[in-house]
Rosetta silent file (secondary structure, phi, psi, omega in degrees, C-alpha in Angstrom):
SEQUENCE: XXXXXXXXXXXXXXXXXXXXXXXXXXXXXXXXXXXXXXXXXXXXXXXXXXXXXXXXXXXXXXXXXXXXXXXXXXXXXXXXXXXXXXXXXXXXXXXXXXXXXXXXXXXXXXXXXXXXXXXXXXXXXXXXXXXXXXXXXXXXXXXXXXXXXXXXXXXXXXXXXXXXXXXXXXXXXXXXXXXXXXXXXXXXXXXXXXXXXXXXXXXXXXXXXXXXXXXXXXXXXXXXXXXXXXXXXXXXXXXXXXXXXXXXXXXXXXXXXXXXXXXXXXXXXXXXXXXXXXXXXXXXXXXXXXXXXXXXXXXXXXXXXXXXXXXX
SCORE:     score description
SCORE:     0.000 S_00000001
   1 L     0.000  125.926  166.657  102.167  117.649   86.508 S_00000001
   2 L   -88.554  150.070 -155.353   99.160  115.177   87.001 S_00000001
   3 E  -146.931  128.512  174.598   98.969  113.776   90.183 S_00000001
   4 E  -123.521  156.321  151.245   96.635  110.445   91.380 S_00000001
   5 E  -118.995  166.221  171.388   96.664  109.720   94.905 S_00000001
   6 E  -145.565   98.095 -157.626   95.009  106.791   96.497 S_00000001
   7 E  -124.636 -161.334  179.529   94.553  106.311  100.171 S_00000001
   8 E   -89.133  169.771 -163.537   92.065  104.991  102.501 S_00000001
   9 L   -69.367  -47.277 -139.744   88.564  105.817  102.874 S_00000001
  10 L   -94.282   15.945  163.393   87.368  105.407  106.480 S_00000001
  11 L   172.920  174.334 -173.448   89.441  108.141  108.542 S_00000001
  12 L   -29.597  -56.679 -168.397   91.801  111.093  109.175 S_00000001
  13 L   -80.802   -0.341  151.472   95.281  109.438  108.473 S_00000001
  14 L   -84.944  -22.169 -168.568   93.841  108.310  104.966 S_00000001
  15 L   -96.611   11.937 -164.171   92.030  111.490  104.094 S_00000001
  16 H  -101.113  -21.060  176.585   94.883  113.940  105.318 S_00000001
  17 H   -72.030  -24.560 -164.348   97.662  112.560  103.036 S_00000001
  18 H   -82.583  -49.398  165.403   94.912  114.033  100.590 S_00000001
  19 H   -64.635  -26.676  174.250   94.581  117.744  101.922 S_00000001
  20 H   -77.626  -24.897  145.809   98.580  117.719  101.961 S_00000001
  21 H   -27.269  -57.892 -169.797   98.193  117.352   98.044 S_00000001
  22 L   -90.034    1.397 -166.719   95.858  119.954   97.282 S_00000001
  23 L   -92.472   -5.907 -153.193   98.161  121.958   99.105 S_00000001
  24 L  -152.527   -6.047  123.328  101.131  121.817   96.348 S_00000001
  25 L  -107.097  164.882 -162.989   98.633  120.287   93.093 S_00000001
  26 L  -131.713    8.145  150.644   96.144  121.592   91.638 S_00000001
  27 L  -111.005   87.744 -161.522   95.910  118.823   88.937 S_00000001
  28 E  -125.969  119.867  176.216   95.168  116.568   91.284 S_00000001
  29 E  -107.268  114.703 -178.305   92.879  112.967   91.248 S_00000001
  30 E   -99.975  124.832  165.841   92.021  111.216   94.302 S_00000001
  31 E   -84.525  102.287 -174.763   90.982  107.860   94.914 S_00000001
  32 E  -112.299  134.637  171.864   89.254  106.936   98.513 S_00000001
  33 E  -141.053 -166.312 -170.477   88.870  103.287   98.837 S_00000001
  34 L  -122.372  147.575 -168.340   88.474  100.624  101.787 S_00000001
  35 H   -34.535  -60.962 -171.807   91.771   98.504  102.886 S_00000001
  36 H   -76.499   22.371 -169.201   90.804   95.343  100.654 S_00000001
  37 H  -114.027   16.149 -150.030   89.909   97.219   97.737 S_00000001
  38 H   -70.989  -73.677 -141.060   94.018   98.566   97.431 S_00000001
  39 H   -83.486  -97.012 -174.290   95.552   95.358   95.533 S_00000001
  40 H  -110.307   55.991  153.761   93.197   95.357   93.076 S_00000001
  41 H   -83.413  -43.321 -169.789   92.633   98.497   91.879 S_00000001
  42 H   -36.763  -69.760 -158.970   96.478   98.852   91.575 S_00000001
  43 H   -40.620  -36.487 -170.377   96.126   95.526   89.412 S_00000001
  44 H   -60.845  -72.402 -154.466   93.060   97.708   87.511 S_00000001
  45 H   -78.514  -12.905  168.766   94.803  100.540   86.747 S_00000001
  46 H   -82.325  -14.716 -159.676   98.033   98.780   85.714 S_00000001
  47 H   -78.502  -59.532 -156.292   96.087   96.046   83.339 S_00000001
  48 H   -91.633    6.700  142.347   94.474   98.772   81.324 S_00000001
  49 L    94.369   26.918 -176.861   97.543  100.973   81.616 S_00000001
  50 L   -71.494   -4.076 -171.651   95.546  104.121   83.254 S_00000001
  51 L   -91.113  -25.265  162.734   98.687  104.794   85.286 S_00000001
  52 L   -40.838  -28.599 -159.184  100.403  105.977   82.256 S_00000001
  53 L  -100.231   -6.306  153.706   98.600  109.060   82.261 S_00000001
  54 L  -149.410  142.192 -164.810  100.086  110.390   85.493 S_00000001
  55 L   -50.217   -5.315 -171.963  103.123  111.555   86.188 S_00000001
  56 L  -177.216  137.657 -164.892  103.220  110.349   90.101 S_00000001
  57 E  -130.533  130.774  153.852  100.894  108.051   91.713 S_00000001
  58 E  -131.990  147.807  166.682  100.870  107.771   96.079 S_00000001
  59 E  -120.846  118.446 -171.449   98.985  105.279   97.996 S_00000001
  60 E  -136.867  140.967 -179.228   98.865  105.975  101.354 S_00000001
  61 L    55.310   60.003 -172.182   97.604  104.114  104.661 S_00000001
  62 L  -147.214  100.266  153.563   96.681  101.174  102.038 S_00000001
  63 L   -69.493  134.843 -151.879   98.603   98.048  102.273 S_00000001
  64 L   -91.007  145.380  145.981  100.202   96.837   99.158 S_00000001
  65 L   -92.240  175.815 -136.936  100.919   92.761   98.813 S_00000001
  66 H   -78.170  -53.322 -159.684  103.864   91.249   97.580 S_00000001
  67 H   -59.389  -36.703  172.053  102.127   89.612   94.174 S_00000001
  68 H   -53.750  -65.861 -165.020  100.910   93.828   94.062 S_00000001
  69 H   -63.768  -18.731 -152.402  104.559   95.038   94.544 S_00000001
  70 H   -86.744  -44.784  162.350  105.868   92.857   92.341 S_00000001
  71 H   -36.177  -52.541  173.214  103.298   94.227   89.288 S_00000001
  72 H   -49.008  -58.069 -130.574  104.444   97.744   90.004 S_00000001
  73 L  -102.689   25.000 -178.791  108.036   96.929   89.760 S_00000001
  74 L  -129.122  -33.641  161.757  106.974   94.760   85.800 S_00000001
  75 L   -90.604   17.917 -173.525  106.115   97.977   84.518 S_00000001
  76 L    64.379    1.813 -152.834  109.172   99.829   84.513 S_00000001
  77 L  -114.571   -4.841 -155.248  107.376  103.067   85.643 S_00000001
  78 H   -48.861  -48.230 -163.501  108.024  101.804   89.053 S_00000001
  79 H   -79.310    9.728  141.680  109.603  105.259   90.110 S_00000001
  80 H   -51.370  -58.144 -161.507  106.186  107.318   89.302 S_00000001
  81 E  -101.259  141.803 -154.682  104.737  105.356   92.268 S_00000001
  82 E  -154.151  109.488 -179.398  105.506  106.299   96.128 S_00000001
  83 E   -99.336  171.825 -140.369  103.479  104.106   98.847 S_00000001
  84 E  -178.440   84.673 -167.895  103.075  105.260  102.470 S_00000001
  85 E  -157.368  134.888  179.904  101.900  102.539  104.982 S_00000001
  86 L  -107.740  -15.925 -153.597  102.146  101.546  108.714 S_00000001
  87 L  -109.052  130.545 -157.661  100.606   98.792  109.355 S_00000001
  88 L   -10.899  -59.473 -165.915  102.038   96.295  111.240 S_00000001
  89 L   -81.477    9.926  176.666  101.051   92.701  110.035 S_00000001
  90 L  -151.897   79.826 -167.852  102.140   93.399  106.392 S_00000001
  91 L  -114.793   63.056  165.483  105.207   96.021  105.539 S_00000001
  92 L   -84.906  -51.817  177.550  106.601   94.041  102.135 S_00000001
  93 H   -27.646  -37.705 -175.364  106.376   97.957  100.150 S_00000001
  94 H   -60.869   -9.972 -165.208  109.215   98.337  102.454 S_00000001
  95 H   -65.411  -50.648  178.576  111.281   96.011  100.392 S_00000001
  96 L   -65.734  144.716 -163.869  110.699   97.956   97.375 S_00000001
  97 L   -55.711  -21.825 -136.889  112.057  101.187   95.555 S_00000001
  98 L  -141.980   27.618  147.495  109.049  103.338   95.820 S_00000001
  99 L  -113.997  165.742 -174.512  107.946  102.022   99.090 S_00000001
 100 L  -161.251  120.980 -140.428  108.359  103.454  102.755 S_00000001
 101 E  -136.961   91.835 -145.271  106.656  100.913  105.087 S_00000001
 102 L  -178.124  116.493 -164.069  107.462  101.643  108.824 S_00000001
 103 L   -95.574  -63.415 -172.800  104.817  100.233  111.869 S_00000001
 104 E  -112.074  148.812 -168.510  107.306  101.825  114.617 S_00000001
 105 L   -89.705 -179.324  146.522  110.385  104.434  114.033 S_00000001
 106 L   -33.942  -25.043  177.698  113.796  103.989  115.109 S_00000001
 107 L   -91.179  -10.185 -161.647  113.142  105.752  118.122 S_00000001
 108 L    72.501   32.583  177.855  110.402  103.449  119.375 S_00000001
 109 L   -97.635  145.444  165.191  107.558  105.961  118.085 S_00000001
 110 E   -74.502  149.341 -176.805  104.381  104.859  116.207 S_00000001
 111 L  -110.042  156.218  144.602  104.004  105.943  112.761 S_00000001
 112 L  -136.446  167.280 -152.849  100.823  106.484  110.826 S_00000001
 113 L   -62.350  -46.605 -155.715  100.746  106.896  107.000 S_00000001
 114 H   -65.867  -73.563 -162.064   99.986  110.875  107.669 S_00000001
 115 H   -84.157   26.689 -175.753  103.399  111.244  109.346 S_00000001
 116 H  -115.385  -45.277  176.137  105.100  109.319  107.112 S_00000001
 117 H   -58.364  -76.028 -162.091  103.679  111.392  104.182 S_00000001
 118 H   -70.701  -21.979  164.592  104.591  114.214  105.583 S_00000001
 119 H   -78.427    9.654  178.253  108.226  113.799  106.568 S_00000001
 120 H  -112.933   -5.205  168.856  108.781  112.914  103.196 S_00000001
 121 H   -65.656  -45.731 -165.050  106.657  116.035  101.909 S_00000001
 122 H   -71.583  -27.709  170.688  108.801  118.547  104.483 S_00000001
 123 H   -71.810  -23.852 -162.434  112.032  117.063  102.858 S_00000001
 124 H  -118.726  -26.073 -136.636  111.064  117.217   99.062 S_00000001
 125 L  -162.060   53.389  169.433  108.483  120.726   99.290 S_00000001
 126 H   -51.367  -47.663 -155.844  109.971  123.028  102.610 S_00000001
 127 H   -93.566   26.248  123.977  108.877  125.992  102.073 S_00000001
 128 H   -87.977  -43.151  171.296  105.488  124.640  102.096 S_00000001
 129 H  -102.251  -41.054  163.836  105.295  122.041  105.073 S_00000001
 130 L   -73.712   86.355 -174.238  107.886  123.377  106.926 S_00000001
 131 L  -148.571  148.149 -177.512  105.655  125.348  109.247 S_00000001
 132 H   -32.429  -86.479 -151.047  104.242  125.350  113.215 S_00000001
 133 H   -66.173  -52.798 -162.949  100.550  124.574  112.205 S_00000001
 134 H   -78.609  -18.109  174.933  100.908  121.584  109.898 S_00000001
 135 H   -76.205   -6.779  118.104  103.712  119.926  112.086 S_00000001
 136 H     1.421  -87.749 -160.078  100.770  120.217  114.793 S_00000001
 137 H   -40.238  -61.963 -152.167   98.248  118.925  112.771 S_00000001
 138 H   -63.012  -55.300  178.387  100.615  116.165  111.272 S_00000001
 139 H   -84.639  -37.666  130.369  100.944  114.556  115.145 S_00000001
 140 H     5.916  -66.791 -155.640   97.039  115.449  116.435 S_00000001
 141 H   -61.815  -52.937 -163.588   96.632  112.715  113.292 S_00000001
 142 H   -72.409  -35.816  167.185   99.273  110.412  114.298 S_00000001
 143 H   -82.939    7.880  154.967   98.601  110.032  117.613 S_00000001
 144 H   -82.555  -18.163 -168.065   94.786  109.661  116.939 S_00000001
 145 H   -75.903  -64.176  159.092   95.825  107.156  114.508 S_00000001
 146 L   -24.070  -58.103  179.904   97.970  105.166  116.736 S_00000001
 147 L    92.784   38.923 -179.396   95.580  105.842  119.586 S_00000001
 148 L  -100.921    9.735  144.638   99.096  107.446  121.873 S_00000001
 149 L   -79.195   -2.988 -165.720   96.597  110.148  122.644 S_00000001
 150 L   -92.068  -12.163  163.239   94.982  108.098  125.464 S_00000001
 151 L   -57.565  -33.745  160.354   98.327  107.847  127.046 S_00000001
 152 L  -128.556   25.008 -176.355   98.494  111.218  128.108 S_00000001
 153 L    62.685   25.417  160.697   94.666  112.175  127.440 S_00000001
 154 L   -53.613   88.545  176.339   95.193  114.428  124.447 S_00000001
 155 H   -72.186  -10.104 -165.488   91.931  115.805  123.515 S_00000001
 156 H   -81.574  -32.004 -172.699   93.042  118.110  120.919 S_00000001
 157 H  -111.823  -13.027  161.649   93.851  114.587  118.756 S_00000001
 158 H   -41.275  -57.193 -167.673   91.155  112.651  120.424 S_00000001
 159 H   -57.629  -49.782  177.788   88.636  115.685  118.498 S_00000001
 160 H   -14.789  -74.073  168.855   90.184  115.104  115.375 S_00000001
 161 H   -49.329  -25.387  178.098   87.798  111.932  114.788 S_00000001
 162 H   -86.312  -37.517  174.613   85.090  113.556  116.236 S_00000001
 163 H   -51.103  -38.183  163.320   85.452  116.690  113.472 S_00000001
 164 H   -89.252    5.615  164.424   85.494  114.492  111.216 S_00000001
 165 H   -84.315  -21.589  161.727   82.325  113.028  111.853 S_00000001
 166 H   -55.232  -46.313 -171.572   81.011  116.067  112.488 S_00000001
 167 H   -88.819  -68.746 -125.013   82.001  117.545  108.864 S_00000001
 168 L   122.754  148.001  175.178   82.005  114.567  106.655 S_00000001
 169 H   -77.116  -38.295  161.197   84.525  113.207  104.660 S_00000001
 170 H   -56.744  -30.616 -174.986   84.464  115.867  101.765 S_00000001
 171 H   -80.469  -21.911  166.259   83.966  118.290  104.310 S_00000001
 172 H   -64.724  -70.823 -160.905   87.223  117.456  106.322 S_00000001
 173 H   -48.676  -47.010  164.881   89.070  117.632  103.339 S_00000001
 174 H   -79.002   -4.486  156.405   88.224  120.919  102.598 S_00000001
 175 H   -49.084  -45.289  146.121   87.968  122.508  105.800 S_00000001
 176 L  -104.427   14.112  161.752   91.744  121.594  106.533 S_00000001
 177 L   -94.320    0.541 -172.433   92.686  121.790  103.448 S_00000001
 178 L   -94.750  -39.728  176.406   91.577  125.892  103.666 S_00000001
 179 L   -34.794  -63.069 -166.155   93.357  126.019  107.272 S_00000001
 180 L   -63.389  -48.157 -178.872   96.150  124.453  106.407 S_00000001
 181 L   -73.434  -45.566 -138.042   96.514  126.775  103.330 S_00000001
 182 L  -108.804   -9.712  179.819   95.667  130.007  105.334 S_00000001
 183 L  -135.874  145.509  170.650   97.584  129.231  108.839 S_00000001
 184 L  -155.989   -1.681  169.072  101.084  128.245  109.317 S_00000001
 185 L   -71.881  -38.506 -154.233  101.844  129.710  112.985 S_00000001
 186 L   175.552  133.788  160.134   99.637  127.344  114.828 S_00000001
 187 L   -61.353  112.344 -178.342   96.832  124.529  114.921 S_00000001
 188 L  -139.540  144.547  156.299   93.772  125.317  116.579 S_00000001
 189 L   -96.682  165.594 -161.707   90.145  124.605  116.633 S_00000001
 190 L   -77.412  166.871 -170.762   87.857  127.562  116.022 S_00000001
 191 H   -69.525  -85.444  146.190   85.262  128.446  118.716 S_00000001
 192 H    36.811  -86.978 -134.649   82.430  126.826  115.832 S_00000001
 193 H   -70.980  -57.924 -165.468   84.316  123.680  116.081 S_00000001
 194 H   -55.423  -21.188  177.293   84.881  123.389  120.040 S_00000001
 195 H  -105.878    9.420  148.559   81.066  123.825  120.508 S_00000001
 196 H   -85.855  -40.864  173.282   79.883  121.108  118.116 S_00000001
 197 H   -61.828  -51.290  169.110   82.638  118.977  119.746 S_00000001
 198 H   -34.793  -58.703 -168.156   80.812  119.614  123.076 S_00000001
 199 H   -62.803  -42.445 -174.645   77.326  118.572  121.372 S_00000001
 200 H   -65.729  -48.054 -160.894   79.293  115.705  119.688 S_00000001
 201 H   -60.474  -28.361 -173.084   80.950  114.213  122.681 S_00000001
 202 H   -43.682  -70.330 -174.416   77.266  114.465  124.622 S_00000001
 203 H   -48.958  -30.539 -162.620   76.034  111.980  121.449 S_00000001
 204 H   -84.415  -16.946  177.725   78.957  109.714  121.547 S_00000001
 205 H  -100.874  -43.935  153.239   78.275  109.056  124.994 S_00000001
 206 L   -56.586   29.201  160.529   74.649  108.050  124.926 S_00000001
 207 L  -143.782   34.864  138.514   75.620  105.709  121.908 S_00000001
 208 L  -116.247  -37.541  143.684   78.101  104.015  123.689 S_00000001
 209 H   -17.111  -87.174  177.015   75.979  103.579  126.650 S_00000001
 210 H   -26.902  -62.031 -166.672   73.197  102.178  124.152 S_00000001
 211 H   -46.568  -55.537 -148.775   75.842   99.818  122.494 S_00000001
 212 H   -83.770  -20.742  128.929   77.287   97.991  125.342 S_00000001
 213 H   -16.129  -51.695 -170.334   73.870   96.889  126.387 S_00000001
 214 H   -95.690   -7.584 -174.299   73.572   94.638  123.308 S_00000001
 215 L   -53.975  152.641 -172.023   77.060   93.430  123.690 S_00000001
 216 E  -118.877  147.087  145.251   77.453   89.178  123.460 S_00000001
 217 E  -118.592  164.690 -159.754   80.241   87.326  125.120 S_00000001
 218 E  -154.984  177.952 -148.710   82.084   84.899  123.636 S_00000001
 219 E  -141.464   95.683 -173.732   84.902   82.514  123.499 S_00000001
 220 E  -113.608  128.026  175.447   87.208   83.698  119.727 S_00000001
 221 L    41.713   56.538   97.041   90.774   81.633  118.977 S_00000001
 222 L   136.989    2.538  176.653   90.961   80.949  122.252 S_00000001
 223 E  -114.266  153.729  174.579   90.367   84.226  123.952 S_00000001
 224 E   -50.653   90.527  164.542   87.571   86.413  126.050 S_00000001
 225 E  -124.095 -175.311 -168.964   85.870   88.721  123.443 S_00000001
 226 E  -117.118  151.079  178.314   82.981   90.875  123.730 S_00000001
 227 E  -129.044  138.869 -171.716   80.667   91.011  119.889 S_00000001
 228 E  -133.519  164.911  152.638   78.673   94.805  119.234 S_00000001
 229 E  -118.913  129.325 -178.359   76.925   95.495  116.226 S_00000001
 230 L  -166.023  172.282 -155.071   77.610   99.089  115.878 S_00000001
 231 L  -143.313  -20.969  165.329   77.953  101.140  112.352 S_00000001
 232 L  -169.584  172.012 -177.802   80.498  103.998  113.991 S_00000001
 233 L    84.070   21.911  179.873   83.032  105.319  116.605 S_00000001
 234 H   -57.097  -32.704  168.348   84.733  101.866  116.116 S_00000001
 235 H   -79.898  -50.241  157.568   87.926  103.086  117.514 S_00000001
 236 H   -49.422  -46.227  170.262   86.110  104.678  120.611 S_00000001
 237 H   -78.208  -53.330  141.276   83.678  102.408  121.405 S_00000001
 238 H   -10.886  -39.145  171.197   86.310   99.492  121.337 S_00000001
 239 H   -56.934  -93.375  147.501   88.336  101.561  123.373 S_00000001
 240 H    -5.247  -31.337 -164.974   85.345  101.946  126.087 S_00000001
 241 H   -96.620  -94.848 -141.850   84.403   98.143  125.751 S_00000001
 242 H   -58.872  -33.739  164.459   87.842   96.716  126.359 S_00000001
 243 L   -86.684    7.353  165.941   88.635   99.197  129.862 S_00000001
 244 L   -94.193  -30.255 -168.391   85.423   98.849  130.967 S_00000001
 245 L  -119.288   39.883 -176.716   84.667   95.117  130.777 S_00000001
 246 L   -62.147   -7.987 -167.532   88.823   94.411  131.002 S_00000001
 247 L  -102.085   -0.783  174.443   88.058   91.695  133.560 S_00000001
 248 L  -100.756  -17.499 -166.465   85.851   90.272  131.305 S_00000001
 249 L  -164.340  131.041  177.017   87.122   90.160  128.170 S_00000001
 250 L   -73.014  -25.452 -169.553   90.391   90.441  126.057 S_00000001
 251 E  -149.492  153.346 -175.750   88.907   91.723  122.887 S_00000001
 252 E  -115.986  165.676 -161.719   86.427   93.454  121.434 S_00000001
 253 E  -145.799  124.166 -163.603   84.536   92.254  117.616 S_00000001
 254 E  -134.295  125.339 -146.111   83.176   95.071  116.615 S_00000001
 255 E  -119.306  114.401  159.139   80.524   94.058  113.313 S_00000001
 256 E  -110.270  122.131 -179.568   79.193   96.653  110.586 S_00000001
 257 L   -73.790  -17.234  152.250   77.386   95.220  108.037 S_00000001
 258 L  -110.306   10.572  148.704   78.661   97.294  105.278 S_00000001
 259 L  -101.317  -30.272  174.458   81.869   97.833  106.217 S_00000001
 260 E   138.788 -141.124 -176.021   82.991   94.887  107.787 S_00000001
 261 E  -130.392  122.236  178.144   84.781   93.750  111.164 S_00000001
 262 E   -99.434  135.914  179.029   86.681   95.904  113.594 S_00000001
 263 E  -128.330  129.125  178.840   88.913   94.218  116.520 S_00000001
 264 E  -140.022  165.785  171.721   89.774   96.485  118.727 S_00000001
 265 E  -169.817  167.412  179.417   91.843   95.525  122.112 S_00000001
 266 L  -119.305    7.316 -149.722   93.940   97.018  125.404 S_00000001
 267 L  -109.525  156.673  163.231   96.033   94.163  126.251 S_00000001
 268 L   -74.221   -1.827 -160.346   99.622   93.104  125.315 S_00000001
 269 L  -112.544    3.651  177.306   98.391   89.664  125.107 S_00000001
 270 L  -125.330  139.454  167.934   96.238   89.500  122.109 S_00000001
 271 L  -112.405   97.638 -170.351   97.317   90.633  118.561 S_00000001
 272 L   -72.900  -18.139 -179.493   93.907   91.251  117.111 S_00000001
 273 L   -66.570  -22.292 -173.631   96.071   92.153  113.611 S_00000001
 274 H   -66.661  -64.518 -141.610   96.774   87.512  114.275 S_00000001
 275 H  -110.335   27.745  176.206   93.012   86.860  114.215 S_00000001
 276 H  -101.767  -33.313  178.213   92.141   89.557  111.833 S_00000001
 277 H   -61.187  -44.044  176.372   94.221   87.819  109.146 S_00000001
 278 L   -77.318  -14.397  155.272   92.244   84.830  109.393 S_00000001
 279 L  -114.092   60.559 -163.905   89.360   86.156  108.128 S_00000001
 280 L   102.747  -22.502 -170.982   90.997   88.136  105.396 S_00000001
 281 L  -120.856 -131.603 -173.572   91.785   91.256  106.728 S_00000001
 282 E  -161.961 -158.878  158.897   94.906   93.020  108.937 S_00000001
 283 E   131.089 -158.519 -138.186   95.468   95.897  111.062 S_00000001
 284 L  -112.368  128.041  160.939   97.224   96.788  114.202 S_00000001
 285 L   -29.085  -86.394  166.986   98.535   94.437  117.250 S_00000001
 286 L   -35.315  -19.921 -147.401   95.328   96.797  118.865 S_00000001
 287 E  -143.604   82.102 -173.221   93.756   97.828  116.399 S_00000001
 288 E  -135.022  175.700 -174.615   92.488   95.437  113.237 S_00000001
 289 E  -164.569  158.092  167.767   89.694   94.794  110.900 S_00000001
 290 E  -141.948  156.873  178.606   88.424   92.525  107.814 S_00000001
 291 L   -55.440  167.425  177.646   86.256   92.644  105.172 S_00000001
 292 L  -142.848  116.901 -170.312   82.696   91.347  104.852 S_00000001
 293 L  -108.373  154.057 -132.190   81.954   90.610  101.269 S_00000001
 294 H   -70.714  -51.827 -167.272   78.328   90.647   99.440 S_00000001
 295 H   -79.075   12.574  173.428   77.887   86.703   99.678 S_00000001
 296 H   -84.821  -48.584 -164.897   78.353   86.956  103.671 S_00000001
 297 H   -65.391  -65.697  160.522   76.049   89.299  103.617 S_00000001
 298 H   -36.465  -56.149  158.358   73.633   87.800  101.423 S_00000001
 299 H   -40.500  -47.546 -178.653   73.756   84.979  103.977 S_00000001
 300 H   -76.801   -1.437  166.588   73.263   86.448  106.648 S_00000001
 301 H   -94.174  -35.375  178.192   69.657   88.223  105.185 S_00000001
 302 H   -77.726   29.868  166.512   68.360   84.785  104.178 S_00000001
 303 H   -90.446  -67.162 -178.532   68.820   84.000  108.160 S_00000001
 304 H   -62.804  -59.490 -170.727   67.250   86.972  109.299 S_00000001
 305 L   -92.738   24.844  132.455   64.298   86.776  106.840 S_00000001
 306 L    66.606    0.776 -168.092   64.116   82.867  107.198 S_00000001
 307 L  -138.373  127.069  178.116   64.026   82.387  103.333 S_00000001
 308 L   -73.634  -31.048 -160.664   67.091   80.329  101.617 S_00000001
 309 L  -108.146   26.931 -174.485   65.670   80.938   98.029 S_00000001
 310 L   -72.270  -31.690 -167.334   65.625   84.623   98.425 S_00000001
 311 L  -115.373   12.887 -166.838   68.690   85.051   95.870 S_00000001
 312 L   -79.705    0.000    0.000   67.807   81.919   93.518 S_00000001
């Protein structure tokens, strides 16, 4: 059986649907891409019919749009492909056969893609996922994804994000994908790991320090936000901004120039996923982001370097 997956790029609950893969193919192709690149690659690989060539396709922690779902469901293959998405301001895959689209459960729990994946892995492949260490693992993700560790201080899923910054993204994958293979009583980190998390948290705190120094305030859609230029720790530092300056600000704009724009917030009273949408992107009541595409960019160097004719 050939196998493509396709999830997201930039953290744990996209690269983890990917280690739960390798655990059960071993003809396996993976695709890591960033939220706005989802829609049309689908579009890619259905035009020139590259999807033919494997038997089951997943996209996970990727939102699909409707004009997207609708494409799937024109080639008749629809039931190859099996999407895997939480987030909030866009769930149309739920509509669809071969989507499963869910921001909050029935119970009033947050989902992420990872635990979504995986209850439908422990249901189709038991005697492989049903075991102690990956249902561990499998909430450590979701409640880093979610961010419902800071509700009861869970450091064990806080660390996730720091391991992986620590390894790498290739280096995650394989790292838990050897665990994961090789443990099934219990989730742990290794003594190794806990004393680079020590070294890590040390750095993370003198670069959040640094950051919030340069922060600007500002007045966005009608609310208090604070604007960082910062390049990582976008969930942390956001975090950090918004309870530390809460009396100052509702939201935080959090700006990498090659990845884009992060919104991060603590309040019930802003839906940063609202004012993420306008330029382009999505994301989370808390938790959103949008693209920044090459001729923004371009602008913004003939600004800094003063010269308009830089790209004539």
């Amino acid at each position: 059986m050939k196998t493509l997956i396709i999830s997201h790029k930039a953290d744990i609950d996209g690269l983890s649907p990917v280690i739960f893969l390798k655990l059960i193919r071993e003809n396996l192709d993976v695709i890591l891409l960033n939220a706005h690149d989802i829609c049309p690659k689908i579009q890619e690989i259905i035009k020139n019919q590259s999807y033919k060539k494997f038997d089951e396709i997943f996209v996970t922690d990727l939102t699909l749009d409707k004009k997207t779902c609708e494409l799937i469901m024109s080639t008749g293959d629809h039931q190859k492909f099996h999407t895997f998405d939480h987030h909030a301001f866009d769930l149309c895959a739920n509509d669809y056969p071969f989507g499963v689209a869910i921001s909050k459960n029935d119970e009033g729990v947050n989902e992420c893609a990872t635990s979504l994946f995986y209850k439908y892995l422990v249901e189709t492949y038991p005697e492989t996922f049903d075991n102690n260490a990956l249902r561990e693992y499998t909430e450590l993700v979701r409640l880093n994804d979610t961010w419902d560790w800071a509700k009861t201080n869970n450091l064990d899923a806080k660390n996730l994000s720091e391991i992986h910054s620590i390894l790498g993204r290739d280096n995650y994958i394989e790292t838990y994908y050897n665990f994961l293979k090789n443990n099934k009583e219990k989730f742990y980190y290794t003594d190794d790991q806990q004393y680079l998390l020590k070294i890590e948290q040390d750095r993370i705190n003198r670069y959040l320090e640094e950051t919030e120094k340069t922060m600007f305030h500002a007045t966005l859609c009608g609310k208090r936000c604070g604007i960082v230029f910062a390049e990582s720790h976008r969930s942390i530092l956001g975090n950090y901004l918004t309870e530390k300056y809460s009396h100052l600000i509702d939201f935080v704009v959090i700006i990498n120039m090659q990845q884009g724009i992060s919104l991060r917030s603590r309040t019930e009273d802003v839906d940063v996923s609202e004012i993420a949408s306008i330029y382009g992107g999505g994301g989370h009541v808390k938790a959103a982001g949008a693209p920044m595409d090459n001729k923004l960019k371009k602008e913004v160097i003939k600004m800094i370097l003063n010269d308009y004719t830089l790209f004539n």
